[in-house]
N, C-alpha and C positions, 0 to 999 in steps of 0.2 A: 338422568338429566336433572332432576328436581335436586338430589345430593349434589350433584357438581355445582350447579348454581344455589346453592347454600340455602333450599327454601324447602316447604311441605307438603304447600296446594299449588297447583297450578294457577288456580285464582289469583295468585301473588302477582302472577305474569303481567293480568289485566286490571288492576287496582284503579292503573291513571284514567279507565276508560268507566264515564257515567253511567252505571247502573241503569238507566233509561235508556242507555244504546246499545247494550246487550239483547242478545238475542236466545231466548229461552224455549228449550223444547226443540221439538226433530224438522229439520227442514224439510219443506215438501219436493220432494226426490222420487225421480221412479225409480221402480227397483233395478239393481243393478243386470248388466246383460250377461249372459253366462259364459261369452267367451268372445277370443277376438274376432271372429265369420262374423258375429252377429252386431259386433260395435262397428264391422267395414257394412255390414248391411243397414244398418240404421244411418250411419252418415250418409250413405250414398243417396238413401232415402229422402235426409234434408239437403243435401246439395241438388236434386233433381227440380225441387221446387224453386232451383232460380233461374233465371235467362242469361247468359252473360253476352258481352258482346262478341266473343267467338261465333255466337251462334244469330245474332239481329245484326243487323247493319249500325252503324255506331258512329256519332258525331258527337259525341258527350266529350268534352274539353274540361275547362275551369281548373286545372291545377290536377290532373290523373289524365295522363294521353295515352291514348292507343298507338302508339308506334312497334315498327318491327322491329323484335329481341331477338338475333343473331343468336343461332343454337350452341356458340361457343361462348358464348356471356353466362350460360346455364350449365355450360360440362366444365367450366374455371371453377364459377364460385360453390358449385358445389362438392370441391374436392375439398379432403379432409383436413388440410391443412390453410384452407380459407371458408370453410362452410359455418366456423365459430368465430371467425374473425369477428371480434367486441373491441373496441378502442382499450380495454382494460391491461395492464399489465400481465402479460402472457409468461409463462413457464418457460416454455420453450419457442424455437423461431424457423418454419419451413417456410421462408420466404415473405410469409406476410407485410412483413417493416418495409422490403424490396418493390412489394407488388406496391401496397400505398403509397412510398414515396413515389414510384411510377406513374402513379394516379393522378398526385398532385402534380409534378414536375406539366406534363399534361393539359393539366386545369389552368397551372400558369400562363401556359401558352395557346391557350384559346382564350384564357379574359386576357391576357396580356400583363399579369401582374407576377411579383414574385413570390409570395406567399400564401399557401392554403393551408386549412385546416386539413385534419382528420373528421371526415364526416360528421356533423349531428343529426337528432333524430330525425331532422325534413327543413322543407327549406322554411317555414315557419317561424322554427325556432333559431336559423340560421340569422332569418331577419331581425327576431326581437335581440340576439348578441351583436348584430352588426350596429343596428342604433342605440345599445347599448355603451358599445364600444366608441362611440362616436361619443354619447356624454361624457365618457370617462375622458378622453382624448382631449376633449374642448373643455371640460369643466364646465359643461351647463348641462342645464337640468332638461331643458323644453327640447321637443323634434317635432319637425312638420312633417307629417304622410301624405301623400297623395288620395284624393277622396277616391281614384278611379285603383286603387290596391285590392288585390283580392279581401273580399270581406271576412275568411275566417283567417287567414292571415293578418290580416288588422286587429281582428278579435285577439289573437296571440300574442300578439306583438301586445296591447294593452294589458293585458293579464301581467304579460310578465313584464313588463316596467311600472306596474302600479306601485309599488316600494320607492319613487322619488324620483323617475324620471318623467313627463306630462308628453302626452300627443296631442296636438292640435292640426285639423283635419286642413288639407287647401282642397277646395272644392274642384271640379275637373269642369271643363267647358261643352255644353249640352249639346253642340255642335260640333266639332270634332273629334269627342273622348277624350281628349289630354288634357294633361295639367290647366289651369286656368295660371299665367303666367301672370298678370296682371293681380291677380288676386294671392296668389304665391309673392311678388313682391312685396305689394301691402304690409304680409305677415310676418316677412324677416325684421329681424333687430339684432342686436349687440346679444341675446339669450339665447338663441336660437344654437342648440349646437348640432342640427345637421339639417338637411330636404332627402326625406325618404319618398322615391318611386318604382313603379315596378316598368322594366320595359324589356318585353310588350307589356302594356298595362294587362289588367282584369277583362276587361275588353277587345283583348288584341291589337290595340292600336300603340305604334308604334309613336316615341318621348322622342319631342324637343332636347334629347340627351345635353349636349353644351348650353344651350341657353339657361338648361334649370342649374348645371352646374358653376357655370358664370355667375347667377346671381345669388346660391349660397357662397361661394367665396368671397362675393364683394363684401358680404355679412362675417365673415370669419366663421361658419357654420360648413362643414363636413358633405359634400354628396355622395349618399349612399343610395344603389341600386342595387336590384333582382333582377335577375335576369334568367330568360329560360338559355341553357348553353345550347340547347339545338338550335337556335336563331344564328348562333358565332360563326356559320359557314357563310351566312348573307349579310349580316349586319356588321356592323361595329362592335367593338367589345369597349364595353363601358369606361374601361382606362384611358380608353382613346378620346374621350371627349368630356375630361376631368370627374370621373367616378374617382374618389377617393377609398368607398370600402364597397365592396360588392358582393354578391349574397346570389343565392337560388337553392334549388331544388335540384337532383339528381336524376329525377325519374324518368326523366325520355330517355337518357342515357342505357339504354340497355336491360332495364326493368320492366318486366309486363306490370298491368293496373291490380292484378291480385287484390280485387275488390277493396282499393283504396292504399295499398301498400306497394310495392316495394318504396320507400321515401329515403334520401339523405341530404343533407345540407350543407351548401359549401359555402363558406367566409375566405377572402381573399384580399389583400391588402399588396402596394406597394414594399419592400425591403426596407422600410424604417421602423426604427428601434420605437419611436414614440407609438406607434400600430402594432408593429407586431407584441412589444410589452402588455396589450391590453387584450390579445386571445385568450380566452378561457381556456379555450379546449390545445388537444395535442397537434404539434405540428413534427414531421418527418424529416431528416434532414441526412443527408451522404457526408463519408469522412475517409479518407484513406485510411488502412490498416497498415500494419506493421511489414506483412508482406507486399512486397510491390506488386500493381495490379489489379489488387483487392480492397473491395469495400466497403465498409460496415453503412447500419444504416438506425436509424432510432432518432428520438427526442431531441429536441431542441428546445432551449430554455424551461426544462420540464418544472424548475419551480416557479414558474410564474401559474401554470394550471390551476383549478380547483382542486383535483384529483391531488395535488401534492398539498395545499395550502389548508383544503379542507372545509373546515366551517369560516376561517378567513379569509377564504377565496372573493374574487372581485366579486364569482360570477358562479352560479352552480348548473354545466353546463346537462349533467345526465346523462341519458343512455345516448352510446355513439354507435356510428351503423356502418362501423367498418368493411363488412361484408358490400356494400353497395358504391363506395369508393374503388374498390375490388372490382368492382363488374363493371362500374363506368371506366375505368380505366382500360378497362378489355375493349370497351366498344370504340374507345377513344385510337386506341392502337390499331384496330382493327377497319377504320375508318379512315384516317389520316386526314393531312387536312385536303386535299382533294375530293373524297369520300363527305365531307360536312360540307364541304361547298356545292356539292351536286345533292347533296341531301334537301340542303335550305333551298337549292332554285326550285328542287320538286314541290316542297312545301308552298312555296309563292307563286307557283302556278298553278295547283288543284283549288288554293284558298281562290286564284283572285279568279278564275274560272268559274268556280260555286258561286263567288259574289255576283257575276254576271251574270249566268242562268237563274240563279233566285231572282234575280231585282226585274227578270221579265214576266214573271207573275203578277198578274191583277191582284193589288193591295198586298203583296211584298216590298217592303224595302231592304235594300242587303245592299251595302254596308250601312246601319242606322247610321253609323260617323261616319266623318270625313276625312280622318286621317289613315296613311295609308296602317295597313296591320298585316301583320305575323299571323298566319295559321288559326286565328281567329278573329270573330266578327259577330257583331251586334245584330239579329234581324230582326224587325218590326213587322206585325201583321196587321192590317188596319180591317181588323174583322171582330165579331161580333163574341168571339170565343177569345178566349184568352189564349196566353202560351202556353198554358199547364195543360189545358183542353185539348188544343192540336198536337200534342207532343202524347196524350191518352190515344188519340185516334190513329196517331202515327207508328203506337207497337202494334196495334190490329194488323198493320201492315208489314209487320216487322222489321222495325226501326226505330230507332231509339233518337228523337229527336233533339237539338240542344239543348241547354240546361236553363229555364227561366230563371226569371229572376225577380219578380216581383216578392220573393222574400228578403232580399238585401235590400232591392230599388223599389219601392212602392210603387213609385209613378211610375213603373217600366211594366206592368202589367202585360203589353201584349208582346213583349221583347224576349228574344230567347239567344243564348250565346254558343254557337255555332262553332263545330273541330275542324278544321280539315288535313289529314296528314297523309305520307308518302303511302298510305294503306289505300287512299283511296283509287278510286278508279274512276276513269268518265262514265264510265257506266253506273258507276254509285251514285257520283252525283247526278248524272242526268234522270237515274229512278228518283233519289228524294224529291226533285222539283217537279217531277211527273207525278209523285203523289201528293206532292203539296198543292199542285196546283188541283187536283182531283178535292181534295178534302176541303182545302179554300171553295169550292165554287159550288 
């Protein structure tokens, strides 16, 4: 290797790297295992030391849901000829381009728009290109996010438009978790090139969708939303009440929580040229063939990508998670839309169900807000322990309590944000609030 790359030391390799950030001498390593028995016996070993929620009762939300994965979402994507599916340029083609354009075509028709992506790495990074995309779009610089957006998704979203694009936060209303509309007007102007929210918010409370998007277009600024698609069997899909680009996360769609993983991200746009010119990533698109009948399948405006443009690219989109387009697609098919609309009425009847057997606890509140919400919810304890405290007491019992938040929210110390999904049972919820109420008193 050292003669083909025309050099003598290896040292050559690492030059551009400071001498003070080398690392010299043997890393401390145990000794290696002697064989594969004993590397499946040591993992097993560390994997034993965790709980997962297979095994506790589970109300942990915030962006990784427990929902039911259909054992034909896990015998598709793990066949050989979509178990590598990488958005990259492939050798060869057993249907993959077919299954993903099925994906999208799909995703279309639950947001209601005509264009999606091919997957990115989570809905995260879906959201920093979609308000991306919106600067480019409008030619301005600045975006308003909603204060009540998931907080490491806002974290993201800042990261990566620190290179020239500004966020400026609208604070959300203490009282019903949504937007502060009033304080959202304030902040638009003529700079403004979009209003980024998440709906259901971070909180599960469900967006003044048209209102917020009425008042970025009286500004000429872009409405861009998240949305979780497992809501799209009850709710509205964000097209419908002027979402101009819209964005989420993949992962209820048929992916277990794999300790924070399965993730993909989808970007979606109306069929205009001025949107669809400004995707980064790959989009999928159908063509007749030569034979009547038949139809090929591949790229669409492939030079507009980074992957072809490179270091001139708008946008440098990264790893794509084509394999998870693949599986939502399955669940999608597998579902229909009758299947998503009896899905979301179960979800809004165990959430608004749990809201009401909580909020009959002494020094419970559930729902903290007032607005109505999606599968999740804000509850407040007005006790003497925190959220963190009662959510320690609450695996004694094994259960995995909602997720506090007094790391994001300071002032929200005794507030914990609350799952509820088609896994539950009345008998689930009626044991949490029998031990809440046990541990409360």
């Amino acid at each position: 290797m050292l003669e083909e790359l025309g050099i003598k030391d290896v040292e050559e390799l690492y030059q551009d790297i400071p001498e003070s950030l080398r690392f010299r001498g043997l890393l401390d390593l145990p000794a290696s295992l002697p064989s594969e028995s004993a590397l499946r016996r040591h993992m097993d070993e560390l994997l034993a030391k965790n709980t997962h929620c297979g095994q506790f009762l589970n109300f942990l939300g915030a962006g990784c849901y427990q929902h039911y994965v259909p054992s034909v979402c896990d015998e598709i994507n793990g066949r050989s000829e979509f178990l590598t599916a990488y958005a990259g340029l492939p050798y060869e083609d057993h249907g993959r381009w077919q299954a993903i354009w099925e994906y999208t075509s799909m995703m279309g028709e639950l947001l209601n728009m005509d264009v999606v992506n091919v997957p990115t790495t989570d809905g995260c990074q879906a959201a920093a290109t979609a308000i991306l995309m919106s600067a480019r779009i409008t030619g301005r610089k600045r975006v308003l996010v909603a204060g009540n957006t998931h907080p490491d998704k806002l974290s993201h979203m800042q990261c990566y438009c620190r290179q020239g694009t500004s966020i400026d936060i609208v604070p959300f209303d203490r009282r019903s978790g949504q937007i502060d509309l009033n304080k959202l007007e304030r902040l638009l102007s003529s700079e403004i090139a979009a209003v980024y929210f998440d709906n259901p918010s971070y909180f599960g409370a469900i967006e003044s969708g048209k209102a917020i998007a009425d008042l970025a277009h009286r500004h000429g600024a872009l409405c861009v939303t998240c949305v979780d698609p497992i809501s799209l069997g009850v709710l509205a899909p964000p097209a419908d009440y002027g979402a101009d680009i819209v964005c989420g996360d993949l992962q209820t769609l048929g992916m277990h929580m794999q300790y924070g993983g399965g993730h993909g991200g989808f970007v979606a746009t109306h069929d205009d040229e001025r949107f669809v010119q400004e995707f980064p990533s790959r989009l999928y698109g159908i063509a007749p063939t030569r034979v009547e009948g038949e139809y090929g399948f591949g790229d669409v405006a492939f030079e507009r990508t980074s992957l072809a443009q490179r270091e001139n690219g708008k946008e440098f989109v990264g790893t794509a998670a084509a394999i998870w387009g693949i599986t939502a697609g399955v669940y999608l098919a597998l579902m229909g839309p009758v299947g998503m609309k009896e899905l979301g009425e179960s979800i809004l009847y165990r959430s608004r169900y749990a809201a009401r057997e909580l909020s009959k606890i002494p020094g419970v509140r559930a729902p903290l807000h007032e607005a109505p919400f999606f599968k999740e919810f804000v509850v407040e304890f007005e006790s003497d322990q925190t959220a963190q405290e009662i959510n320690q007491t609450l695996v004694r019992y094994g259960i995995f309590g909602g997720k506090a938040l007094y790391r994001e929210f300071p002032d929200m110390p005794h507030c914990a944000l609350y799952c509820f999904t088609e896994l539950h049972s009345k008998q689930d919820i009626d044991r949490l609030a029998a031990v809440l109420r046990e541990v409360l008193t």
